[in-house]
C-alpha positions in Angstrom: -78.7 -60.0 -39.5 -76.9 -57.5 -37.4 -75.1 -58.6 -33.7 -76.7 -56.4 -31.6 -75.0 -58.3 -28.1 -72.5 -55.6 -27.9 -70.9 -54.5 -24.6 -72.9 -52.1 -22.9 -76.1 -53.4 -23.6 -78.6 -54.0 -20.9 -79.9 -57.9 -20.8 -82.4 -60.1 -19.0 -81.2 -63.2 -17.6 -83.6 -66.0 -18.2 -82.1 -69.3 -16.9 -80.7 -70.3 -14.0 -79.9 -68.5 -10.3 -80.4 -65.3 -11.3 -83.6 -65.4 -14.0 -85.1 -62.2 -14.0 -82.2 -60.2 -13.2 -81.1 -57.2 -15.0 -77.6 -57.4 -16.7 -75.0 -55.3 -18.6 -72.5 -57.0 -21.3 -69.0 -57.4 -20.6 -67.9 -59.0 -23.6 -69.3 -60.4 -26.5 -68.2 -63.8 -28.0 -70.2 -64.4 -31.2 -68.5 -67.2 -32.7 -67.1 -69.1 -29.5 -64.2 -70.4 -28.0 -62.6 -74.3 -27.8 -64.1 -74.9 -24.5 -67.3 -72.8 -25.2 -68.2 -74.0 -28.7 -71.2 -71.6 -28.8 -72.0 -67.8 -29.1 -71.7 -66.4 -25.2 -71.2 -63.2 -23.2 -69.5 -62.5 -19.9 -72.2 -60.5 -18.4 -72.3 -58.5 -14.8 -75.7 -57.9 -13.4 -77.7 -56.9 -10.1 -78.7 -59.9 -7.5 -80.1 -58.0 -5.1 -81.5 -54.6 -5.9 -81.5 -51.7 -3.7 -84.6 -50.8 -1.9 -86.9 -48.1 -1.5 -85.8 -44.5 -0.4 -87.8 -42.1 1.2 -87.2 -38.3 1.4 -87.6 -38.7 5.2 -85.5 -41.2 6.2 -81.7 -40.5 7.9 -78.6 -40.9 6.0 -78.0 -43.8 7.3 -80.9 -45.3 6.7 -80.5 -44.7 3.1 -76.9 -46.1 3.3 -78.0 -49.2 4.2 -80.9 -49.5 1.5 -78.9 -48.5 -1.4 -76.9 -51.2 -1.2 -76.1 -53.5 -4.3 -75.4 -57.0 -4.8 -73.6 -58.1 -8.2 -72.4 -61.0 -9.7 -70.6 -61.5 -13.1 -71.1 -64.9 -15.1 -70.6 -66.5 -18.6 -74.2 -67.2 -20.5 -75.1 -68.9 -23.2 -77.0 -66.1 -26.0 -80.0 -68.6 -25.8 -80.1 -67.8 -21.9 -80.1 -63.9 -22.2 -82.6 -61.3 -23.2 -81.3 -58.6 -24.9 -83.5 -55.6 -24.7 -83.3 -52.2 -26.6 -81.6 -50.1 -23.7 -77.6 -49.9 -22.6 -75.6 -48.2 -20.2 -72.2 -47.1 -20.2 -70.9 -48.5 -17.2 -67.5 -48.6 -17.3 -65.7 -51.8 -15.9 -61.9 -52.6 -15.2 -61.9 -55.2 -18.2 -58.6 -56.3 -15.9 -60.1 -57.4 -13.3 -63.9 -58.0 -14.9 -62.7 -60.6 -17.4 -63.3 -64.7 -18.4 -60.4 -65.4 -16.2 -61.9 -64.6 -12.8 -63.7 -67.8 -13.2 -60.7 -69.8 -12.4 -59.5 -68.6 -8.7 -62.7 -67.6 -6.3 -60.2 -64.9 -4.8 -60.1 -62.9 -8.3 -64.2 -64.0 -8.5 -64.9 -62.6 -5.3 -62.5 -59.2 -6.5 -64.4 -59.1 -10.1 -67.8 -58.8 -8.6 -66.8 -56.0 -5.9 -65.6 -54.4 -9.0 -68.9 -54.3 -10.6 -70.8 -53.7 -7.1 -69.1 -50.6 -6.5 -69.4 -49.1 -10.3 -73.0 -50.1 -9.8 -73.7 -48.1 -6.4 -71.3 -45.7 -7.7 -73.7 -44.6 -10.7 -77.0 -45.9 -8.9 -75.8 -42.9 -6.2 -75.4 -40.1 -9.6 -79.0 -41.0 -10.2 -78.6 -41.9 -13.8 -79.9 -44.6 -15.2 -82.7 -45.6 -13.1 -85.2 -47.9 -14.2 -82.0 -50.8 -14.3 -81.4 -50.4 -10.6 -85.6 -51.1 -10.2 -86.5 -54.8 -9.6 -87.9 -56.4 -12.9 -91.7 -57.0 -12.1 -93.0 -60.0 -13.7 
């Protein structure tokens, strides 16, 4: 069988805080590590999608609703979804990396990272349907 968790790839969480959420690989581990003796990815997803725009409201009205919240976490393969879409958003693999995980200060700088690349492209337009809350 193929690996088809590749970075770039658009995932479903399905455990934890954020189940449900919408997700891009990082990095792919297939064959683990010492501490993490099992097939993971370092993933960066949307926690709190931006809402509804209408073509009347001001500019900064639609500021304020466009905003983004991220977070970047390790998951287990079992705990992901992987679906059949991906999106090239490129992040600083210095800064978005397994290390962030040790000091909250470079946690804290790895998910603004990945907040502004994702209101960066959800402002271009592209991509749209992964900036849209998953209904279930």
């Amino acid at each position: 069988m193929g690996k088809f968790m590749k970075p770039g790839k658009v995932v479903l969480v399905l455990a934890g805080r954020y189940s449900g959420r919408k997700a891009v690989i990082v990095k792919n581990i297939d064959d683990g590590t010492s501490d993490r003796p099992y097939s993971h990815a370092l993933v960066a997803g949307i926690d709190r999608y931006p809402r509804k725009v209408t073509a009347n409201m001001g500019k900064k009205k639609i500021a304020k609703r466009s905003k983004i919240k991220s977070f970047v976490k390790v998951y287990n393969y079992n705990h992901l979804m992987p679906t059949r879409y991906s999106v090239d958003i490129s992040l600083d693999k210095t800064i978005v990396n397994k290390d962030v995980f040790r000091d909250p200060a470079l946690k804290r700088k790895a998910r603004r990272e990945a907040k502004v690349k994702f209101e960066e492209r959800y402002k271009t337009g592209k991509n749209k349907w992964f900036f849209q809350k998953l209904r279930f």
